[in-house]
C-alpha positions as CSV (number, residue, x, y, z in Angstrom):
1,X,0.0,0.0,0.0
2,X,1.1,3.2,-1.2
3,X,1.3,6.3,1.2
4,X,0.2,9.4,-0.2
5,X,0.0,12.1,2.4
6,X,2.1,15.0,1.2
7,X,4.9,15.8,4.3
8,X,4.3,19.4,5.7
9,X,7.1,21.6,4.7
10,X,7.7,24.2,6.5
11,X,10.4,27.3,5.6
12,X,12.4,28.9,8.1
13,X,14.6,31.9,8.5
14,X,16.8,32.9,11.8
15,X,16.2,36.4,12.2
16,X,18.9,37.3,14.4
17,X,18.8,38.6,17.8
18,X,17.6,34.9,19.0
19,X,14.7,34.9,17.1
20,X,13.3,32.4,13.6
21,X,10.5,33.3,11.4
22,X,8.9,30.2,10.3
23,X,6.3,29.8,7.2
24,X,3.8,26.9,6.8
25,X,4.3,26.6,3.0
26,X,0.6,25.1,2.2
27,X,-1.1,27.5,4.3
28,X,1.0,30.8,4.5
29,X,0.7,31.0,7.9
30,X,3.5,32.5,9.7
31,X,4.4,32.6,13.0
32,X,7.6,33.9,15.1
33,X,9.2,33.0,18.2
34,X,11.7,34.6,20.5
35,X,14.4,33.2,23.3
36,X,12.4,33.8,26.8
37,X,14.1,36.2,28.9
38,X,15.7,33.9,31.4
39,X,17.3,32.7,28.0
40,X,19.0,36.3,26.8
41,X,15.5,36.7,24.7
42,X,13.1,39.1,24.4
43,X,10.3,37.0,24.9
44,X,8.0,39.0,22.4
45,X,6.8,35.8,21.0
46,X,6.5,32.1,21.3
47,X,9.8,30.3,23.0
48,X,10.3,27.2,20.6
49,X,9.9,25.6,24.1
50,X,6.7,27.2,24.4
51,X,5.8,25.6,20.4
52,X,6.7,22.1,21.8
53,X,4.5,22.4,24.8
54,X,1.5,23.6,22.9
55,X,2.3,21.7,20.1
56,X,1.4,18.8,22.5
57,X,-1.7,20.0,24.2
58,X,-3.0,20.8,20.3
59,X,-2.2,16.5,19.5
60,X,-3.9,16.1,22.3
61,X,-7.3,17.9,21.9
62,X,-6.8,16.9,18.1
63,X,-7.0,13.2,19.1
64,X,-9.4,13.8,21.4
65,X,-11.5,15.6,18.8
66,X,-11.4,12.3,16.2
67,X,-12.1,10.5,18.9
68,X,-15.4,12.3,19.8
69,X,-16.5,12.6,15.6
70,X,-16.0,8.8,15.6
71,X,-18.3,8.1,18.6
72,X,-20.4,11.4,17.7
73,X,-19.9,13.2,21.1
74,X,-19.5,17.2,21.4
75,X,-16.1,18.3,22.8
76,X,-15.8,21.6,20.7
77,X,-14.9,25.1,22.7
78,X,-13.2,22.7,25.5
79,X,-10.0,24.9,26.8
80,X,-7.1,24.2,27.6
81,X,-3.9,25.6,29.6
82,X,-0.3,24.1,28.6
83,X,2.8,25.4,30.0
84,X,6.7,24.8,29.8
């Protein structure tokens, strides 16, 4: 059996000053992220640590969510909090 999902490419640029500029190439979405302070960053944006955490909860509530379509059960606006 042949796989035929397309990998997600995803461009990315360092900016400097601790700081990457990254492009989801299907999308055009872009986001930023910035060193936290305790880390000589700004912290202006996302830490990549803070991308990995939430990166996580997101799977998480996105397996939960094919989970609840499969056995047709309403989980939509649930929140969540997710820190690193």
């Amino acid at each position: 059996m042949q796989n035929s999902a397309v990998p997600v490419i995803i461009k990315g640029e360092y900016k400097g000053s601790l700081r990457n500029e990254m492009t989801h190439l299907k999308s055009n979405n872009t986001i930023m992220t910035d060193a936290p302070t305790d880390n000589r960053g700004k912290g202006e944006a996302f830490s990549p640590t803070d991308l990995v955490c939430g990166a996580l909860a997101a799977y998480m509530m996105t397996i939960m969510g094919i989970t609840a379509q499969t056995h047709e059960f309403y989980i939509d606006e649930t929140t969540y909090e997710a820190g690193s």
